[in-house]
C-alpha positions in Angstrom: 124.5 92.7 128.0 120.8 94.3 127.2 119.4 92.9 123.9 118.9 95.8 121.3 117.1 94.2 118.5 114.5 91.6 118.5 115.2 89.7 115.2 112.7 86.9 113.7 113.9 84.0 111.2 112.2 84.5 107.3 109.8 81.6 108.2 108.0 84.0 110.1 107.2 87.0 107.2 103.4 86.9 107.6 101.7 84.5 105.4 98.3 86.9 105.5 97.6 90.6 105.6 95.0 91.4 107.9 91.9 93.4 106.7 90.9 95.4 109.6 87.6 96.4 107.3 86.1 93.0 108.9 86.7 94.2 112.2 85.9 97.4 112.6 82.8 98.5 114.8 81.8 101.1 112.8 82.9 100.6 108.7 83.7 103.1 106.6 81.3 104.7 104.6 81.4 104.1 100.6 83.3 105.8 98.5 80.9 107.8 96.0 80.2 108.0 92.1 80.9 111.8 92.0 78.1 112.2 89.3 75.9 109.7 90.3 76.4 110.0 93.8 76.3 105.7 94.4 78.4 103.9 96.3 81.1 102.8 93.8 81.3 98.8 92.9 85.3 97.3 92.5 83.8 96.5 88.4 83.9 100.5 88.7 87.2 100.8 89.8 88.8 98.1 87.0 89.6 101.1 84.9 92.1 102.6 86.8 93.4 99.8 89.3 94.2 96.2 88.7 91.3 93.8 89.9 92.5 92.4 93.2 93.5 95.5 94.1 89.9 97.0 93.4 88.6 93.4 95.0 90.4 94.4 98.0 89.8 97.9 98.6 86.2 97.0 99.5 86.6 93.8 100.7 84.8 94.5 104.5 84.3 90.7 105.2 87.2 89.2 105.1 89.7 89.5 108.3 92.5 87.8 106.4 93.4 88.0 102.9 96.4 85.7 101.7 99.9 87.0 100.5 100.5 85.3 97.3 103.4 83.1 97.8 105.3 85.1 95.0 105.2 88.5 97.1 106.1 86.8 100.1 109.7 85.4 98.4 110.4 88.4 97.2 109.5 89.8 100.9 112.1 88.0 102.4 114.9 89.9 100.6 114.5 92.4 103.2 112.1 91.0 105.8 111.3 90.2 108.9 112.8 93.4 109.8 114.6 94.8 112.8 112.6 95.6 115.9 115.4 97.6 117.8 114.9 98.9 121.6 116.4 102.6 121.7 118.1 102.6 124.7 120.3 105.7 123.3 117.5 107.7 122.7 115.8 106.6 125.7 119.2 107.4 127.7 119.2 111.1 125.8 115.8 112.3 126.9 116.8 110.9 130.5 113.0 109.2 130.5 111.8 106.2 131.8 109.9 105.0 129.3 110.8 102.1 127.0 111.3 103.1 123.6 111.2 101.0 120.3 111.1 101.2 116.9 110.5 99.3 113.9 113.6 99.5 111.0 111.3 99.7 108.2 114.7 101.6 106.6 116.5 98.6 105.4 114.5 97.4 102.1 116.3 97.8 99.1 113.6 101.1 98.9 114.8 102.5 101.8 111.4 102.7 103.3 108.1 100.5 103.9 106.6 101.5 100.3 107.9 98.4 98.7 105.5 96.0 100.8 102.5 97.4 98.5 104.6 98.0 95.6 105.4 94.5 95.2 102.2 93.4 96.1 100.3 95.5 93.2 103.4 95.4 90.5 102.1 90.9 91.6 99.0 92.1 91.0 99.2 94.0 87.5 101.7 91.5 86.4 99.1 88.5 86.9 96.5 90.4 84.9 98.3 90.8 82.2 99.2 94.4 82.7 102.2 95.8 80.8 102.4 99.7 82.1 102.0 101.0 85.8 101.5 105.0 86.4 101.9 106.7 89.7 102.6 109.9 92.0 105.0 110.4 94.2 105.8 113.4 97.0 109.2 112.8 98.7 109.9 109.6 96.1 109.8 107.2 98.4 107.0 105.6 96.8 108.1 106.1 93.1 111.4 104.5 94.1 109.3 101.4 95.8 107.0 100.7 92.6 110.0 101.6 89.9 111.7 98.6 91.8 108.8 96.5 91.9 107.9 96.7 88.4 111.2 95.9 87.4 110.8 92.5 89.4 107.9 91.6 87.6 108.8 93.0 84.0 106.5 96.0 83.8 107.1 99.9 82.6 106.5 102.4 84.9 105.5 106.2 84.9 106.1 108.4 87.7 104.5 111.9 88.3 107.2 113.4 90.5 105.3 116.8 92.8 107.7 119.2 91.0 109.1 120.8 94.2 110.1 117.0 95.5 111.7 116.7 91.9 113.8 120.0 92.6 114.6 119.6 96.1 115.3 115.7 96.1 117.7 114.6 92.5 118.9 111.6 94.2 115.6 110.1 94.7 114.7 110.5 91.0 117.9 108.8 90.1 117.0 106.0 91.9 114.1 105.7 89.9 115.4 105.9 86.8 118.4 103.7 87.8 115.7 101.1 87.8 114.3 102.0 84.8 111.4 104.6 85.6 110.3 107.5 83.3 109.9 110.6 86.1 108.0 113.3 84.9 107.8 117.1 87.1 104.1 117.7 87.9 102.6 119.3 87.3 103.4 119.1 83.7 102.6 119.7 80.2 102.0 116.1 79.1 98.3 115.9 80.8 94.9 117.5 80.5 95.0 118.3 84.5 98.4 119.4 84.3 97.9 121.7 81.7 94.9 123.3 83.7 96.5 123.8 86.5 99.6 125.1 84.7 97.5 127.8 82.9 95.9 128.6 86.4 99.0 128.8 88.5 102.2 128.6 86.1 104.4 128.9 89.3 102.8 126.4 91.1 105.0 124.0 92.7 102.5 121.0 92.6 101.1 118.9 95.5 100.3 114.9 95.8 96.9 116.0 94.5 98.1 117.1 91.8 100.5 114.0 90.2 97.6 111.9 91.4 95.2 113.7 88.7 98.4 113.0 86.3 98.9 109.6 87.0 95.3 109.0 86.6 94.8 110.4 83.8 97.9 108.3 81.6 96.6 105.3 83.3 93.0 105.2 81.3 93.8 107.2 78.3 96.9 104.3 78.3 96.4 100.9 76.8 96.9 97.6 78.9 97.8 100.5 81.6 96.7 101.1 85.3 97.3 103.2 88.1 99.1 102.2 91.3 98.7 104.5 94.5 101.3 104.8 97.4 98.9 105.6 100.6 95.4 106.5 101.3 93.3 103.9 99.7 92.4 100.5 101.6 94.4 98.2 99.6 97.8 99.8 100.0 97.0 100.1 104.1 95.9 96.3 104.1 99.4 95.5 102.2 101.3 97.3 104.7 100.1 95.4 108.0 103.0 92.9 107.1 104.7 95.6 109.8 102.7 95.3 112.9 102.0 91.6 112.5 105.7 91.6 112.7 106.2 93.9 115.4 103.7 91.8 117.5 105.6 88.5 117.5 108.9 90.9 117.9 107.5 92.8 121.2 107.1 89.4 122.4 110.3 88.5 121.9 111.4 91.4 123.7 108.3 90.6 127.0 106.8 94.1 126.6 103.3 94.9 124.7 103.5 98.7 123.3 100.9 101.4 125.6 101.6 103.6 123.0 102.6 103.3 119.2 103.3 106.0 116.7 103.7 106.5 113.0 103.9 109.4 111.0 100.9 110.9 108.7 100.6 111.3 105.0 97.7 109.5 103.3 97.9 107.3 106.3 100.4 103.7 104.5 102.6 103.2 107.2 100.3 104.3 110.3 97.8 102.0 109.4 100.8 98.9 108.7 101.6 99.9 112.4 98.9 100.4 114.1 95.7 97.9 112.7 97.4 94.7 113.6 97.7 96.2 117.0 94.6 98.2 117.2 92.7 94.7 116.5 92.9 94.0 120.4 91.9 97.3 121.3 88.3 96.7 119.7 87.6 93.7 121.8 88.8 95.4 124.9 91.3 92.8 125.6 94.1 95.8 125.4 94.0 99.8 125.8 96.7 100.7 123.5 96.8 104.7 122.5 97.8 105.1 118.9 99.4 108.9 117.7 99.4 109.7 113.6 101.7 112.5 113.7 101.5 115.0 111.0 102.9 118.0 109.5 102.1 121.4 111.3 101.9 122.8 107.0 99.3 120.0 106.3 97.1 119.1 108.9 94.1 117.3 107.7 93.5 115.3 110.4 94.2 117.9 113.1 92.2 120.8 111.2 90.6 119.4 108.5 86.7 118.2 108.2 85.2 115.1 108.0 83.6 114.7 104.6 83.2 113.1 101.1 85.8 114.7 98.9 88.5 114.1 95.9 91.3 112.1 96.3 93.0 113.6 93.8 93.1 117.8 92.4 91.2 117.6 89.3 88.5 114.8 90.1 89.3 111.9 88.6 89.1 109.9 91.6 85.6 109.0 93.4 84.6 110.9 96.8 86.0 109.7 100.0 84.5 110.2 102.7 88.1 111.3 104.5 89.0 114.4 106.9 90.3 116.8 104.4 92.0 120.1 104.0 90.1 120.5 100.4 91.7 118.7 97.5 92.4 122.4 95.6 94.6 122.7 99.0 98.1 123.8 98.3 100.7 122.8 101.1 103.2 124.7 101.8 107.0 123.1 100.5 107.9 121.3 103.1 111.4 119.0 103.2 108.5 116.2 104.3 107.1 115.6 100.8 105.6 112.2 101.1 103.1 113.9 104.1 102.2 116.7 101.9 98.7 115.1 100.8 95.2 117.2 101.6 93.2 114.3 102.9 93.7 111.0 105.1 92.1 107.1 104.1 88.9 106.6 104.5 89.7 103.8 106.9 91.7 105.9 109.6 89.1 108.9 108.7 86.8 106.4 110.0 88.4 105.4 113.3 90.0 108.8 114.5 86.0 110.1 114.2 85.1 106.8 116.2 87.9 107.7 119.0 90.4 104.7 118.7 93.2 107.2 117.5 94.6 110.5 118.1 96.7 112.7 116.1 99.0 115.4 117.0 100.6 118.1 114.2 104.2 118.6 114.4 106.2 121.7 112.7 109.2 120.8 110.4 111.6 122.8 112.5 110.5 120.7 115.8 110.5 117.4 113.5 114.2 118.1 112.4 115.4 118.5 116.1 114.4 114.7 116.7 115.5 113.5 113.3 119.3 114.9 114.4 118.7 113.7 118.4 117.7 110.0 117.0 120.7 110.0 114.0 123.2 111.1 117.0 122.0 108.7 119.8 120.6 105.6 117.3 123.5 106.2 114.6 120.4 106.4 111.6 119.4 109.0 109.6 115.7 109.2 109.4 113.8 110.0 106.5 111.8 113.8 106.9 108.8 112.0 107.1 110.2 109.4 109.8 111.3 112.6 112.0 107.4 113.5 112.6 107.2 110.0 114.4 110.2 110.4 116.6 109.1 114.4 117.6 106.0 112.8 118.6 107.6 109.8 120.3 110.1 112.3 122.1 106.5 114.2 123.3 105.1 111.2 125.0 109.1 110.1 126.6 109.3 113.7 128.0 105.9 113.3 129.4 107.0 109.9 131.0 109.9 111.5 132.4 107.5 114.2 134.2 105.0 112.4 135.4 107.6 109.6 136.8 105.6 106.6 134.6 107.2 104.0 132.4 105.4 103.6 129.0 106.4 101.3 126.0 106.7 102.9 123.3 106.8 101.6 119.9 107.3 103.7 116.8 107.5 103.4 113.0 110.7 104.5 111.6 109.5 104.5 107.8 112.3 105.3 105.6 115.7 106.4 106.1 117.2 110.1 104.8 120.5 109.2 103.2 119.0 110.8 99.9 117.7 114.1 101.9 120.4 115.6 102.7 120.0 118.7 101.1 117.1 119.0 103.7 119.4 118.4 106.7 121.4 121.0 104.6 118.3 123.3 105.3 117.9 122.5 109.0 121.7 122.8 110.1 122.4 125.9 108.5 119.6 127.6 109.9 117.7 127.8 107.0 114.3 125.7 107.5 111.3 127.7 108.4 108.5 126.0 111.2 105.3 126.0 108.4 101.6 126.6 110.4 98.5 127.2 108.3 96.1 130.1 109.6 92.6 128.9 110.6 92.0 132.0 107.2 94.1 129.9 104.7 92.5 126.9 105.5 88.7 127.9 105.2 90.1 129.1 101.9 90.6 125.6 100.5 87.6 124.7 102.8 85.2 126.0 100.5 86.0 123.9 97.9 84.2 121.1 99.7 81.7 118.5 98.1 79.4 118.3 100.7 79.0 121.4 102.8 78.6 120.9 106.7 80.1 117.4 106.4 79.0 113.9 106.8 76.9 113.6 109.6 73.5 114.3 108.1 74.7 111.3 105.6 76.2 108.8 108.7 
């Protein structure tokens, strides 16, 4: 009988995440004092986030940075988790590639967001820290850190993207079953949500937006700091625990992936993926390809420009020097709220302009035909984001199957969609509608860019 999932014992959770800053042949520019314009120090950054966590997001010298033995414990509640070969979906598609996938599904979460959750709800607790802020899109993330913070004792404040908050009740509940306040943005309760309130007072709100938010509770908060779900450097080094998995599991299973996949917000669970993976590829010792797949409604790194900007709506954050779609950028409402974000980490900005990535843009409608084709041939439903990773999986399968070639493949299946059903809802009844931005809507938001032409007079 074939062997479907490739399972490791707890003693094998990682002990260290691995810093791929170190390693990288070309780092990533600074991030930038938007009024001085000088590269920003982690004392600079203690105002919003806890200490190690500002420590580690420009940390570029250390390859390995330990897991405190506290996070790892509470790890092993849900990890190591599944590697699982899909021979259903590979037997669907009729392709001759090998296809797995990595069940990032099964923490109490529901998705991979609680491996940096934990990690910076550690953090905060250890400093002291009694209240954590956030944003959240889909709520994926807010569910994570409300979970986390429980764990460690802490009060937590979610900004909720107000069309998320509509579309997706359940995932509120979940926060505030473990204890959460969840707050609509944007809202009335902020400076930046006020502005953009009195700007747009229809405006359904975007990741930008409950960034600026959370942000601004955080430092007008005592003893309070902000914790972010993707983009920055600290959250992607958290979430590496996946591919340093996934390694010692393709092992198990005698294949090495040719081609691994993960799908594209802020860029969390493509860089947990991919790094630990994409360390080999640097020292030519392998030639894997690695695919972000993103929304067709938000394509920042598929259309956007390569250049210091806001992380965040209003411009509380430092510039990044990210490919962007223009942090005033408004994406379209998408069922795929936790990849609704304008602009990608600076560390994958870095390394799809240095070629050791690609990405590919993927409409909802096309995303939702390989969510259903995975739940009926793999028996899970996959979060909306997750279904951008299996379209683009299903791509490179189909491609296999015409060219006569056997590939591994090895995706990320992020989060699991019990909770978005009201978006399958959408897609079976014929509702959904396959978002594209015109190349007109995006110079739009284009020209609210920090530095005009980009970054290559300042590389």
């Amino acid at each position: 009988m074939k062997t479907k999932k490739f399972l490791l014992p707890e003693s094998e959770i990682p002990t260290q995440w691995y810093n791929i800053q170190a390693e990288m042949p070309n780092k990533p520019m600074p991030l930038l004092n938007p009024l001085t314009k000088q590269a920003v120090t982690a004392e600079d950054l203690y105002p919003i986030f806890c200490r190690e966590c500002a420590n580690q997001e420009l940390d570029q010298t250390h390859a390995w940075i330990d897991i405190p033995d506290q996070v790892r414990q509470l790890y092993a509640n849900y990890r190591v988790t599944p590697l699982v070969r899909a021979y259903g979906l590979e037997k669907a598609l009729d392709t001759p590639a090998h296809i797995y996938f990595k069940n990032e599904s099964v923490s109490p979460a529901g998705s991979h967001k609680l491996n940096s959750a934990l990690a910076q709800a550690y953090y905060a607790k250890e400093q002291g820290i009694t209240n954590l802020t956030t944003e959240t899109g889909a709520g994926q993330w807010g569910g994570a850190l409300s979970y986390a913070t429980k764990m460690f004792g802490i009060d937590c404040a979610v900004y909720m993207v107000k069309v998320s908050y509509e579309q997706k009740p359940y995932r509120r509940s979940i926060m505030q079953c473990f204890g959460a306040t969840v707050t609509p943005s944007p809202s009335m309760s902020t400076r930046a949500g006020k502005d953009i309130i009195t700007r747009d007072p229809n405006y359904q709100g975007s990741l930008g937006t409950a960034i600026s938010e959370a942000i601004e509770l955080a430092t007008t908060t005592p003893n309070c700091r902000y914790a972010l779900g993707s983009v920055l450097n600290h959250v992607s080094l958290h979430q590496t625990v996946i591919g340093l998995e996934a390694e010692k599991q393709m092992e198990l299973a005698g294949e090495y992936p040719d081609i691994v996949v993960a799908c594209f917000g802020g860029g969390s669970n493509f860089s947990g993926m991919a790094f630990p993976f994409m360390r080999h590829n640097f020292t030519g010792k392998t030639k894997t390809r690695f695919i972000a797949a993103e929304p067709a409604a938000c394509p920042k790194l598929t259309k956007g420009r390569f250049e210091y900007d806001f992380g965040d709506e209003a411009g509380y954050t430092p510039l990044l020097p990210m490919f962007t779609l223009g942090h005033k950028f408004k994406p379209s409402s998408i069922h795929a709220g936790g990849l609704r974000y304008h602009g990608a980490g600076v560390i994958v900005s870095q390394l799809l302009k240095d070629g050791f990535m690609e990405a590919v843009d993927i409409d909802q409608v096309e995303s939702f035909n390989a969510g259903v084709l995975f739940a009926r041939s793999e028996g899970i439903i996959p979060a909306p984001e997750s279904c951008h990773a299996i379209a683009a999986t299903i791509r490179e399968a189909l491609k296999c199957k015409v060219e006569g070639t056997s590939r591994n493949i090895l995706f990320n299946l992020s989060g699991h969609g019990f909770v978005d059903m009201a978006s399958y809802d959408s897609y079976l009844s014929g509702d959904m509608q396959a978002y594209h931005i015109s190349d007109d809507e995006l110079e739009k938001f284009h020209s609210h860019s920090i530095v005009a032409g980009g970054l290559e007079e300042m590389s």
